[in-house]
N, CA and C atoms as a LAMMPS dump frame, in Angstrom:
ITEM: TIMESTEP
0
ITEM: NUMBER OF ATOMS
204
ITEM: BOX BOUNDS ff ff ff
-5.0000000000000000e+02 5.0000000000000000e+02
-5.0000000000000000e+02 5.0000000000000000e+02
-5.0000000000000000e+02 5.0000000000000000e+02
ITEM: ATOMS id mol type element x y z
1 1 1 N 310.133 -143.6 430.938
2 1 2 C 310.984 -142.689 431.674
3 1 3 C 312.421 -143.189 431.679
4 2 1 N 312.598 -144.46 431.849
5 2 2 C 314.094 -145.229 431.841
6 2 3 C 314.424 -144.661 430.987
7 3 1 N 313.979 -144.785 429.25
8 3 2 C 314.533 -144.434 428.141
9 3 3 C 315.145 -142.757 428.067
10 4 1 N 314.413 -142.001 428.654
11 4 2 C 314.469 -140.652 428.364
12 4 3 C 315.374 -140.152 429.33
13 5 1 N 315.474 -141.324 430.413
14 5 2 C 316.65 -140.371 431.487
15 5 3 C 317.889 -141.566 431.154
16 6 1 N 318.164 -142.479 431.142
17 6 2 C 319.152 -143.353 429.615
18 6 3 C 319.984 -142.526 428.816
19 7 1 N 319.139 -141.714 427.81
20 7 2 C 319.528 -141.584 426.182
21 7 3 C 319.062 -139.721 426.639
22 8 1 N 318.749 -139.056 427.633
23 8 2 C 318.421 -137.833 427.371
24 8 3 C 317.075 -137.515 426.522
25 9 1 N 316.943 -136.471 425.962
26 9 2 C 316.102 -135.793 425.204
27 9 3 C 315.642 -136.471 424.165
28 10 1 N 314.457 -136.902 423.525
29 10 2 C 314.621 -137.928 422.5
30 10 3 C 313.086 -137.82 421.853
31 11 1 N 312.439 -137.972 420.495
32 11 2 C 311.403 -137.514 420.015
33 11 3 C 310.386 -139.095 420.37
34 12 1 N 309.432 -139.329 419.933
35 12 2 C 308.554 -140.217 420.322
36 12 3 C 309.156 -142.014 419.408
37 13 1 N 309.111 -141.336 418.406
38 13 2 C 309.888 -142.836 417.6
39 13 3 C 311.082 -142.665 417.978
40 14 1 N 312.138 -142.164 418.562
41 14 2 C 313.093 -142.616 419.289
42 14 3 C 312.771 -143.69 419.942
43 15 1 N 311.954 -143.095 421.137
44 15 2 C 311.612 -143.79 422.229
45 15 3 C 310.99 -144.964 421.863
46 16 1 N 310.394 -145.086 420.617
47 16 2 C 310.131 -146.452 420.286
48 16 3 C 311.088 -147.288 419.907
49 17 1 N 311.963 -146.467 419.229
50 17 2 C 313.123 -147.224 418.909
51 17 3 C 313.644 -148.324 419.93
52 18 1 N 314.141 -147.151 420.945
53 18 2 C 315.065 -147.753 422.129
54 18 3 C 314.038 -149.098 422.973
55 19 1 N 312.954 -148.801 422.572
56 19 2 C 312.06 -149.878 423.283
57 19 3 C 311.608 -151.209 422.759
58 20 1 N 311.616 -150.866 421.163
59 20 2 C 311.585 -151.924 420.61
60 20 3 C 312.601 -152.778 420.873
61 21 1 N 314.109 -152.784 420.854
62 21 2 C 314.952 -153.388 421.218
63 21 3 C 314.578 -154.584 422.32
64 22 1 N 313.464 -153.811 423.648
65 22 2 C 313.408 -154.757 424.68
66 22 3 C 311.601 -155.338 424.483
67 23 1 N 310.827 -154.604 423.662
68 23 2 C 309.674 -155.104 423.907
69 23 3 C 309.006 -154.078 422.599
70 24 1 N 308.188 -154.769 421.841
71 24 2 C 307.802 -153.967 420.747
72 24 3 C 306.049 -153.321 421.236
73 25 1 N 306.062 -152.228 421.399
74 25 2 C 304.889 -151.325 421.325
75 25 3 C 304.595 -150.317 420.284
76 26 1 N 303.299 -150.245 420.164
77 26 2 C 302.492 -149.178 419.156
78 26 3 C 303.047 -147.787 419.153
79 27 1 N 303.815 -146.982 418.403
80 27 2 C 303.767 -145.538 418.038
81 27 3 C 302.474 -144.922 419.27
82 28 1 N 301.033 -145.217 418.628
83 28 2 C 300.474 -144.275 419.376
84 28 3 C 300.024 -144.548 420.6
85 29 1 N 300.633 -145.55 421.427
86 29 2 C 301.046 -146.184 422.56
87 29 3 C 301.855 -145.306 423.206
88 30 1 N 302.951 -145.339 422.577
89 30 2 C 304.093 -144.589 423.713
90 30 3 C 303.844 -143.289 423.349
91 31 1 N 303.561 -142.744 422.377
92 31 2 C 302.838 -141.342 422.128
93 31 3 C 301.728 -140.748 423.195
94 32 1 N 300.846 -141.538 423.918
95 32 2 C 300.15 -141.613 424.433
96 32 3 C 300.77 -141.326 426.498
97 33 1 N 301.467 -142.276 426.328
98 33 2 C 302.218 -142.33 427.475
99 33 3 C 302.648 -140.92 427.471
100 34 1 N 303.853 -140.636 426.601
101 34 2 C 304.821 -139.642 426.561
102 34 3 C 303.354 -137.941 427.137
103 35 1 N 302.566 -137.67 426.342
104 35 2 C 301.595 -136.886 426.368
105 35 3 C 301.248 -136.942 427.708
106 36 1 N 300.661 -137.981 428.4
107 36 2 C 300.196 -137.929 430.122
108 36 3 C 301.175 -137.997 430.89
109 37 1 N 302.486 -137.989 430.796
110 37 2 C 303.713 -137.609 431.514
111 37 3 C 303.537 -136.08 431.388
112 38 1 N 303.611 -135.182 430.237
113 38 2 C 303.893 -134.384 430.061
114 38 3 C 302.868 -133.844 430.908
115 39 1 N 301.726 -134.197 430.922
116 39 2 C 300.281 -133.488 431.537
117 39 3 C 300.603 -133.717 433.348
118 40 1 N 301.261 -134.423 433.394
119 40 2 C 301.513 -134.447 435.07
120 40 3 C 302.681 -133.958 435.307
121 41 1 N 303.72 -133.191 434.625
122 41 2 C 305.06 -132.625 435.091
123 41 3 C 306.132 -133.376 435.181
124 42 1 N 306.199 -134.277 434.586
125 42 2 C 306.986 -135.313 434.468
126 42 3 C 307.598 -135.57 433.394
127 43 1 N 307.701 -134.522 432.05
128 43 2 C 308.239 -134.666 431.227
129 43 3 C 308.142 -132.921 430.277
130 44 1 N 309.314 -132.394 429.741
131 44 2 C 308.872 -131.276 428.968
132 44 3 C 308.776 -131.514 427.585
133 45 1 N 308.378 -130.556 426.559
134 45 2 C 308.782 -130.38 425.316
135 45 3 C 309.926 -129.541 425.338
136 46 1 N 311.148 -129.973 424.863
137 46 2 C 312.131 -129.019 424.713
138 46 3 C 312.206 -128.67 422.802
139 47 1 N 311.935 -129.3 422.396
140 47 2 C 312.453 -128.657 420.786
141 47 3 C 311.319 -128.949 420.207
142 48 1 N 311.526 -129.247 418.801
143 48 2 C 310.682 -129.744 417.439
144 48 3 C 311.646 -129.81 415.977
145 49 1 N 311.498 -131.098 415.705
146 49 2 C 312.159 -131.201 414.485
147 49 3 C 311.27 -131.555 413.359
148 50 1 N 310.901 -131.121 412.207
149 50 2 C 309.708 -130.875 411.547
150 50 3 C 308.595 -131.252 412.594
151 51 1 N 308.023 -131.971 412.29
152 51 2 C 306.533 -132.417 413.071
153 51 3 C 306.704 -133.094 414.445
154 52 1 N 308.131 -133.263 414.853
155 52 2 C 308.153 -134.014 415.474
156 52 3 C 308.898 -133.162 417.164
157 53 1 N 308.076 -133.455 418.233
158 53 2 C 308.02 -132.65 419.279
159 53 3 C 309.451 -133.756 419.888
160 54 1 N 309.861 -133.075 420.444
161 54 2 C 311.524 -133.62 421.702
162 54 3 C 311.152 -133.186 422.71
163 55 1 N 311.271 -134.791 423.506
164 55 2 C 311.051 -134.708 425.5
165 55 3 C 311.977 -134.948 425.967
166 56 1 N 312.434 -134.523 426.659
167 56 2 C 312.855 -135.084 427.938
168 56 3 C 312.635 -134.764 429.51
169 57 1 N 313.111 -135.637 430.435
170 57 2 C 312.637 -135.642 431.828
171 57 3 C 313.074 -134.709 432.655
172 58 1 N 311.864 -133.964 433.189
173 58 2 C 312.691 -133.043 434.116
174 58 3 C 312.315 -133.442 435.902
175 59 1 N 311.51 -134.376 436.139
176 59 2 C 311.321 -135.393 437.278
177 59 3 C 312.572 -136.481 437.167
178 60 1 N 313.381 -135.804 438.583
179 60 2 C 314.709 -136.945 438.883
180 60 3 C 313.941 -138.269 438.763
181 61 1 N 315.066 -139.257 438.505
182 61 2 C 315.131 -140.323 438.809
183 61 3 C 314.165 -140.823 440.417
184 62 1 N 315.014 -140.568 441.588
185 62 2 C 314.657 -140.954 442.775
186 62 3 C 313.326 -140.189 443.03
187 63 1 N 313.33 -139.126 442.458
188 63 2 C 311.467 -138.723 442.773
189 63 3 C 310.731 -139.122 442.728
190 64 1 N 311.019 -140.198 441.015
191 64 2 C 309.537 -140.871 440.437
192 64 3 C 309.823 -142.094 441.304
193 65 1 N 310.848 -142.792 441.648
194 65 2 C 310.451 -143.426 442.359
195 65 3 C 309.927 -142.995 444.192
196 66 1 N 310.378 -142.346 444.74
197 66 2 C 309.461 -142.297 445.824
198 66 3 C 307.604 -141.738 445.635
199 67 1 N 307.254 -141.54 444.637
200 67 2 C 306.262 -141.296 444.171
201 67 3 C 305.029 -143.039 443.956
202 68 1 N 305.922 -143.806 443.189
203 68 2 C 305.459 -144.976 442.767
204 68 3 C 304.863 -145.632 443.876
């Protein structure tokens, strides 16, 4: 979620991108993540660029945390 409210809207290997930088995880790791955000309202599909679906957050910042 840091990454996507960070950098905005961003496809799944983005988000790996920006993460690898601080900690290296699996493609179908954060793929995984990204998908059960989406399933709890915590994230949309806004586009598609060939195969590849674009999220970003539509749960503020301070929500997810009073949620946690």
């Amino acid at each position: 979620m840091e990454v996507l409210w960070a950098h905005g809207a961003l496809a799944v290997r983005q988000v790996q991108d920006k993460l690898s930088e601080q900690d290296p995880y699996a493609y179908t790791t954060i793929q995984t993540i990204i998908y059960r955000l989406e399933a709890k309202g915590a994230l949309r599909r806004t586009g598609k660029i060939g195969n590849a679906h674009i999220f970003e957050a539509i749960l503020p910042r301070d929500a997810a945390r009073r949620h946690s």
